[in-house]
C-alpha positions as CSV (number, residue, x, y, z in Angstrom):
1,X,0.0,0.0,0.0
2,X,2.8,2.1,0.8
3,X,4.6,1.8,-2.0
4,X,2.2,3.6,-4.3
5,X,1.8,7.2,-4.6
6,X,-1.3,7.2,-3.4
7,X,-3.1,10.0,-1.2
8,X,-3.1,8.7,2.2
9,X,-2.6,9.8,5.7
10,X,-1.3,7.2,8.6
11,X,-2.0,7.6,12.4
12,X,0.9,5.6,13.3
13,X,0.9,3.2,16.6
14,X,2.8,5.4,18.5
15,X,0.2,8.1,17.7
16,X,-2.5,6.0,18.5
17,X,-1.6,4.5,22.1
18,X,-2.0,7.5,23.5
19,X,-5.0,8.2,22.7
20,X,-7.5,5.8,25.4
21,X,-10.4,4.8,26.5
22,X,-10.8,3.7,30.3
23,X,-13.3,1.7,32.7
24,X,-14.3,5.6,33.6
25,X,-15.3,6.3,29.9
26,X,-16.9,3.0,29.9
27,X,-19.2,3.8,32.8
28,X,-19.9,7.2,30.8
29,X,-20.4,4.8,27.7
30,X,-22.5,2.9,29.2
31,X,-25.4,5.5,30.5
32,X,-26.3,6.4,27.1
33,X,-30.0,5.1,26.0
34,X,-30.1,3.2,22.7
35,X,-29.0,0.0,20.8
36,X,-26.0,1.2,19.9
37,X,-23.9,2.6,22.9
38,X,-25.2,-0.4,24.8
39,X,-23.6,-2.4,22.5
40,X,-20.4,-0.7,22.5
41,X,-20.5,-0.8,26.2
42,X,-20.6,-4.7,26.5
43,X,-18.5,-5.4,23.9
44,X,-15.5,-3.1,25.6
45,X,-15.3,-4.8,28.8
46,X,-13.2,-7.7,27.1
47,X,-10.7,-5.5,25.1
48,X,-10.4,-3.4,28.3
49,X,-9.6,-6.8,30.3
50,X,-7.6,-8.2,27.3
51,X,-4.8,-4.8,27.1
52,X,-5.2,-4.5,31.1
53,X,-1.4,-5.6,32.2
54,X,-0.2,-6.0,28.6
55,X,-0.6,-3.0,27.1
56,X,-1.2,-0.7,29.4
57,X,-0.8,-1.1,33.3
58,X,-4.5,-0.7,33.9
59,X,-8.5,-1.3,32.2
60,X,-7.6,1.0,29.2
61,X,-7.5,0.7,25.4
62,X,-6.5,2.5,22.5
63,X,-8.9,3.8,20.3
64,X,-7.4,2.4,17.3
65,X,-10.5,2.4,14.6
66,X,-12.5,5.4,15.8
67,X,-9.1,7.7,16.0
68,X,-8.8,7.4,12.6
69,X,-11.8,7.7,11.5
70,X,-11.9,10.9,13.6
71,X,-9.1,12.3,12.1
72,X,-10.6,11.2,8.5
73,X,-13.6,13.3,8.9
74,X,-11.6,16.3,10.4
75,X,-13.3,15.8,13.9
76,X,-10.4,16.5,16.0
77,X,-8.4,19.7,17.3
78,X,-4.6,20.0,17.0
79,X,-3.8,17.4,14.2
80,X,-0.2,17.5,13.5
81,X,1.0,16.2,10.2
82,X,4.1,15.6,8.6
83,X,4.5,14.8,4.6
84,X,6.9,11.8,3.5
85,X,6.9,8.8,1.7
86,X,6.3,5.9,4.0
87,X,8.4,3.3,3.7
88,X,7.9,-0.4,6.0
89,X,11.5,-1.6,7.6
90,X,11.6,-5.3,6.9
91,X,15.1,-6.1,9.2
92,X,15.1,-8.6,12.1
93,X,14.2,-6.2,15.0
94,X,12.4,-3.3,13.2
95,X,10.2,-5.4,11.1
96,X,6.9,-3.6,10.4
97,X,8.0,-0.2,11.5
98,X,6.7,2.2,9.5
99,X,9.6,5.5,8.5
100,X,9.5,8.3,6.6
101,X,12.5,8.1,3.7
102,X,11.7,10.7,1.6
103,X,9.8,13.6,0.4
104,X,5.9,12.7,-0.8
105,X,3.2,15.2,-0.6
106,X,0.3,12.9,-1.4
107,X,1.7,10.5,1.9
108,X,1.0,11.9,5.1
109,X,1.1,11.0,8.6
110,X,-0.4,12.2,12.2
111,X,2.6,13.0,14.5
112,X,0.1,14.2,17.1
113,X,-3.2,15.7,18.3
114,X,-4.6,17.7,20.9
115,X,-7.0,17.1,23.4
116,X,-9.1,14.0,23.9
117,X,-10.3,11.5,21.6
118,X,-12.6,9.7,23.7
119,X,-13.8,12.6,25.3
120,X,-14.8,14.1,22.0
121,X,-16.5,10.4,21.0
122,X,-18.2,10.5,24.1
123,X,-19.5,13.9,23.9
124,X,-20.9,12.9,20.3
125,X,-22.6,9.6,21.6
126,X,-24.4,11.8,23.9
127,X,-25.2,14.6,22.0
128,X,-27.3,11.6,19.8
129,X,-30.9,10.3,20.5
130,X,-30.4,6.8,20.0
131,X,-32.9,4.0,18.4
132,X,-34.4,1.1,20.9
């Protein structure tokens, strides 16, 4: 994928852990009326269990789908991007890691952000009226 010029931005791993969402976001979660954030909320309980001790020392997660898709529609504050062509190391050690080698300025990828990302899904999921 990488190796085509194609117009894409990447919110790298790095990027990504530190943006969580925690047993106190879950309770938040899991007062919302409707179908769909009670869903969310009993599905969550495993992948907090499952990163608890790890990934991350307590009931946490990152937020690996909805981050990006938050950053694809623009929703968040503070989005730093870099341009570059991404390349994926393939040595013994590194494999996987994804590094910028050289100028591109249809590749992209999120250094950073401000803020919150679960807050901000939160706040949306209650902003909502929710079906059934």
């Amino acid at each position: 994928m990488f190796a085509q010029d194609w117009d894409i931005t990447t919110v790298p791993l790095d990027v990504m852990m530190t943006q969580t969402l925690d047993a106190t976001d879950l309770v938040r979660l899991d007062a919302i009326p409707g179908a769909l954030p009670r869903a969310l909320a009993a599905m969550l309980p495993a992948y907090l269990d499952f990163y608890e001790g790890r990934v991350f020392p307590d009931r946490r997660r990152a937020l690996h789908d909805p981050l990006t898709a938050m950053v694809a529609a623009g929703a968040l504050r503070g989005v730093s991007v870099a341009r570059g062509r991404i390349d994926v190391r393939l040595e013994r050690g590194e494999r996987g890691r994804t590094v910028s080698s050289h100028a591109s300025e249809r590749q992209r990828w999120v250094r950073g952000m401000e803020g919150s990302a679960a807050e901000l899904l939160l706040d949306r999921l209650e902003r909502r009226v929710w079906p059934g």
